[in-house]
N, CA, C and O of each residue as an XYZ file, in Angstrom:
368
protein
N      76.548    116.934    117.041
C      77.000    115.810    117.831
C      77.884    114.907    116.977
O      77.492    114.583    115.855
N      78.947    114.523    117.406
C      79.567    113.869    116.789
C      79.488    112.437    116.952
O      79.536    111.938    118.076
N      79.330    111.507    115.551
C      78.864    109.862    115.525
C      80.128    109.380    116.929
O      81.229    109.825    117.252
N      79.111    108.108    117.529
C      79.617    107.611    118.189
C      80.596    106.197    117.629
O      81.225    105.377    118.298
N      80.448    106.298    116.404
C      82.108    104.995    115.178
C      82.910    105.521    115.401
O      83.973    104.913    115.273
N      82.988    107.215    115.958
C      84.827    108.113    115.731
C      85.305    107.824    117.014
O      84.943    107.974    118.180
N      86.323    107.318    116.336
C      87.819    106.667    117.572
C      88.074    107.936    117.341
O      87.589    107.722    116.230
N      88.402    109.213    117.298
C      88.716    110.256    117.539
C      88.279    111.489    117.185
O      87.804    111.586    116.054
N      88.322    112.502    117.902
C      87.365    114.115    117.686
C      87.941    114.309    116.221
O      88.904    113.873    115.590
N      86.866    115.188    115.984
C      88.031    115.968    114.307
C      88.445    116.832    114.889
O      87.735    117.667    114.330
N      89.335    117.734    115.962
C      90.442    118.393    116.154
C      91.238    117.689    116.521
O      92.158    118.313    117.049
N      91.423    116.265    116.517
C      92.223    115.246    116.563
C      92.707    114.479    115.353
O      93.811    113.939    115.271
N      91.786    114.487    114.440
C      92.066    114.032    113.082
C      92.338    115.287    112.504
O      93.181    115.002    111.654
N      92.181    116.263    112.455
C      93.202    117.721    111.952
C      94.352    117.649    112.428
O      95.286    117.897    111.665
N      94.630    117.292    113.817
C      95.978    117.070    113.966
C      96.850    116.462    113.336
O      97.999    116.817    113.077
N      96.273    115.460    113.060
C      96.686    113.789    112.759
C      97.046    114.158    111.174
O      98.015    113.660    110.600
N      96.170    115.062    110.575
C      96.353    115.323    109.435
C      97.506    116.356    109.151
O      98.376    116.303    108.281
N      97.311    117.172    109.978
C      98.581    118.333    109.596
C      99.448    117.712    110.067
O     100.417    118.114    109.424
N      99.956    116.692    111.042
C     101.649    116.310    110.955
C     101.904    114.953    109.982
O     102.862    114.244    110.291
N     101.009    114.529    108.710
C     101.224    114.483    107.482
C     100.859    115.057    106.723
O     100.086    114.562    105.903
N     101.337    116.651    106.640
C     100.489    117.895    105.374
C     101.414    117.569    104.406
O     100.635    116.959    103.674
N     102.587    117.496    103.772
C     102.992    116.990    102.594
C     102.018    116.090    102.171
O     100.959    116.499    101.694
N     102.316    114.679    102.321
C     101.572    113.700    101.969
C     100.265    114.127    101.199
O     100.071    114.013     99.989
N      98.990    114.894    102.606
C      98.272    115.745    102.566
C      97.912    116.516    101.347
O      96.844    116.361    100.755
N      98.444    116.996    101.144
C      98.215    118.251    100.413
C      98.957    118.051     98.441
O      98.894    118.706     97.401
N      99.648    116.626     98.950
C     100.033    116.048     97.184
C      98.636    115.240     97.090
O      97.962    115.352     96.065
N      98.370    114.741     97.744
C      97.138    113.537     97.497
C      96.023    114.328     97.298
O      95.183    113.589     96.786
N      95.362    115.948     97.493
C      94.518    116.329     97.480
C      94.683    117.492     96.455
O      93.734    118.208     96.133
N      95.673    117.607     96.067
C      95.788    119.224     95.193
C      97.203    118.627     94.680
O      98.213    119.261     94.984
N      97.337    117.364     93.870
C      98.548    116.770     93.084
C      98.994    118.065     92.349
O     100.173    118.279     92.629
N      98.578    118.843     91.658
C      98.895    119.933     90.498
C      99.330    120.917     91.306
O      99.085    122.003     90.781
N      99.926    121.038     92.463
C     100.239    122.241     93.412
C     101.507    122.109     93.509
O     102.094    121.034     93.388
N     102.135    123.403     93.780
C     103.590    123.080     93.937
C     104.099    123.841     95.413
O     103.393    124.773     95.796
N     105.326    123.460     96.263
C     105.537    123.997     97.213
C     106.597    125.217     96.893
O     107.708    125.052     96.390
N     106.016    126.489     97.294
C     106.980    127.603     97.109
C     107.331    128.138     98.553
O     106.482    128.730     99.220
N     108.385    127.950     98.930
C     108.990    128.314    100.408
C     108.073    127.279    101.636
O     108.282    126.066    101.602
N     107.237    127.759    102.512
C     106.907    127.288    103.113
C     105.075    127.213    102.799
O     104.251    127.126    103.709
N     104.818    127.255    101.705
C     103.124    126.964    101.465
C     102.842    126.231    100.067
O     103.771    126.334     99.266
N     102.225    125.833     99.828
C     101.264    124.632     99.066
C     100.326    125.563     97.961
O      99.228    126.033     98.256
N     100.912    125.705     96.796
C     100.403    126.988     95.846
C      99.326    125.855     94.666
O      99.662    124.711     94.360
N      98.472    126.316     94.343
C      97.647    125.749     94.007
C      96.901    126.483     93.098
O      97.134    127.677     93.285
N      95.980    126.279     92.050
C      94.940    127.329     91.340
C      93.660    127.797     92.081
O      93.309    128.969     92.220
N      93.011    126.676     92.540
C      91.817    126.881     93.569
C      91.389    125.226     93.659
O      92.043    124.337     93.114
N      90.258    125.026     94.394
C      89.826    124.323     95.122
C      89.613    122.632     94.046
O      89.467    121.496     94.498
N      89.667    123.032     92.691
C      89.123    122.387     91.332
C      90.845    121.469     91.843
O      90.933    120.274     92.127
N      91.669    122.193     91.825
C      93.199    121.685     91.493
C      93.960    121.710     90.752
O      94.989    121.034     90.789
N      93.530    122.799     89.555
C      94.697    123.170     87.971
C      95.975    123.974     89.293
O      96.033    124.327     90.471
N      96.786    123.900     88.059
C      98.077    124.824     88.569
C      97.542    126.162     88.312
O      96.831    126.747     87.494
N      98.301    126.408     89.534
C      98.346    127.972     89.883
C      98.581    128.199     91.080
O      98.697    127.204     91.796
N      98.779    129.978     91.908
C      98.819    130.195     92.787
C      98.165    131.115     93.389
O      98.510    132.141     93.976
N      96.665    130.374     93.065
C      95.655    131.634     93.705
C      95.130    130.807     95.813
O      94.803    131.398     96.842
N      95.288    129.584     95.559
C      94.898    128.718     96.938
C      96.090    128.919     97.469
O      96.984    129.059     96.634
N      96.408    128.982     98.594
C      97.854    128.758     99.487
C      97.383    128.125    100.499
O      96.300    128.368    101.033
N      98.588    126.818    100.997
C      98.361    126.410    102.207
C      99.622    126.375    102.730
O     100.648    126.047    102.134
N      99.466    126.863    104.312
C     100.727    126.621    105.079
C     101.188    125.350    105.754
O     100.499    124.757    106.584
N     102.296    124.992    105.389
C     103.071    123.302    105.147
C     104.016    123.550    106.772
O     104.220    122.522    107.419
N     104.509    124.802    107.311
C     104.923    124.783    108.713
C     104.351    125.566    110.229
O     103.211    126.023    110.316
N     104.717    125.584    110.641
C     104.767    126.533    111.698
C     103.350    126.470    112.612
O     102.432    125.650    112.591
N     103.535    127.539    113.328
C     102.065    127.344    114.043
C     100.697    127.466    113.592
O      99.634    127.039    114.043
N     101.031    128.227    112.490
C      99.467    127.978    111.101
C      99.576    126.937    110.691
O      98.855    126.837    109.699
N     100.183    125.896    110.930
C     100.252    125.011    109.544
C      98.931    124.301    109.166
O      98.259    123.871    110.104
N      98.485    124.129    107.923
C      97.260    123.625    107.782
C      96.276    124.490    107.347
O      95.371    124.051    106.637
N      96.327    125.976    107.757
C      95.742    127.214    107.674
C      95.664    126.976    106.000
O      96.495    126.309    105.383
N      94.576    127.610    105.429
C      94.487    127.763    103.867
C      93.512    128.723    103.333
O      92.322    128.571    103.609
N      93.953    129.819    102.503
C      93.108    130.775    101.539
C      93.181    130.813    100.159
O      94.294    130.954     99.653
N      92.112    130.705     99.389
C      91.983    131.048     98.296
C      92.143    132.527     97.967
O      91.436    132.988     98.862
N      92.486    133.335     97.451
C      93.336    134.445     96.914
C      91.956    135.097     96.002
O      91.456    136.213     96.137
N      91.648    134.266     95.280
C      90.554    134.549     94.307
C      89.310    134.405     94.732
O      88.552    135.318     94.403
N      88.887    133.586     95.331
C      87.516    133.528     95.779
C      87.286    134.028     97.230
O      86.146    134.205     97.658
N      88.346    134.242     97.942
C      88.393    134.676     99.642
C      88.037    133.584    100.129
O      88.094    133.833    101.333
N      87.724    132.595    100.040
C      87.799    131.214    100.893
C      88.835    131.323    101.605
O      89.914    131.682    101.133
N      88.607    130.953    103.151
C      89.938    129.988    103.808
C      89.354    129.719    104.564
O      88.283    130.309    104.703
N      89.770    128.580    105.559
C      89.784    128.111    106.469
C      90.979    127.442    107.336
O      92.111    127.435    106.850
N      90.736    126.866    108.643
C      91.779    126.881    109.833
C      92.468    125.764    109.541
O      93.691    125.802    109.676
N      91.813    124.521    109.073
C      92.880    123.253    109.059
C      92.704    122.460    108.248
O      91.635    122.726    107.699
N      93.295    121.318    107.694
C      92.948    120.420    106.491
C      92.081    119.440    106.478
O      91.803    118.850    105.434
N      91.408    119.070    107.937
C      89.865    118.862    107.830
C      89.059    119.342    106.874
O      88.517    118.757    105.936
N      89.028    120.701    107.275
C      88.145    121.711    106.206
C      88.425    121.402    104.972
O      87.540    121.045    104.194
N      89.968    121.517    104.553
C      90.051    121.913    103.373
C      89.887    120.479    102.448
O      89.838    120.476    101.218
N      89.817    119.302    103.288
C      89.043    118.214    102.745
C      87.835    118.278    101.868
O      87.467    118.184    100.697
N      87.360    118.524    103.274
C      85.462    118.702    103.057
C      85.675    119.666    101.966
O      85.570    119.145    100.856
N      85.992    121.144    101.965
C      85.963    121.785    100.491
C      86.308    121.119     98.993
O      85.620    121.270     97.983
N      87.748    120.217     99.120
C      87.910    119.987     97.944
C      87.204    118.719     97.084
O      87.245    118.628     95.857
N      86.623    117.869     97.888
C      85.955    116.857     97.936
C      84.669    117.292     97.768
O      84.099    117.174     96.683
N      84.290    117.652     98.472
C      82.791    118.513     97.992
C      81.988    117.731     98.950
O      80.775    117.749     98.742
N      82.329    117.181     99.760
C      81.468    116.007    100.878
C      81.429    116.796    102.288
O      82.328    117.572    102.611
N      79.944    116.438    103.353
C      80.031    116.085    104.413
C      81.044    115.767    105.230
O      81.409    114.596    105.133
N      81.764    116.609    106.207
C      82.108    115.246    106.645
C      81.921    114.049    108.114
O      82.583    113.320    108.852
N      80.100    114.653    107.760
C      79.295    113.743    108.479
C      79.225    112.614    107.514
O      79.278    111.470    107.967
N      79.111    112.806    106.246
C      78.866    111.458    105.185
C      79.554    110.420    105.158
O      79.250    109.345    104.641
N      80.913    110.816    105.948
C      81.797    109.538    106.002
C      81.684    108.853    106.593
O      82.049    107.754    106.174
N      81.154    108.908    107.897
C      80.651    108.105    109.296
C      79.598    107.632    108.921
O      78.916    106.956    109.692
């Protein structure tokens, strides 16, 4: 059930988030660099590298896999909660 404080669903705040995924994705994985159209990264920690990828357009955008560990998930909600290491019931 989702807290009744959220002015909006989280497939609404995934939205909200992927049409600022630049922003996004420097503020959460600073050590990443953009190669063509995805967000290259080491893994979830945030060293450089390009084992994490996230997609920065299109109709995936937001979509993200780790290469090395097989992690992914659908949108940058998630990939919040992963890199943060939090709930994200804990925020409410």
């Amino acid at each position: 059930m989702i807290p009744s404080v959220l002015q909006h669903s989280f497939p609404e705040i995934a939205t909200m988030l992927a049409e600022r995924i630049d922003a996004v994705v420097e503020y959460l994985l600073p050590n990443g660099v953009r190669h063509n159209n995805e967000w290259c990264v080491g893994s979830m920690a945030g060293e450089a590298g390009q084992s994490l990828k996230i997609r920065l357009v299109g109709a995936k955008v937001g979509v993200w896999k780790d290469f090395a560990s097989n992690e992914s998930g659908g949108d940058l909600l998630e990939l919040w909660h992963k890199v943060r290491g939090i709930s994200l019931f804990s925020v409410f």
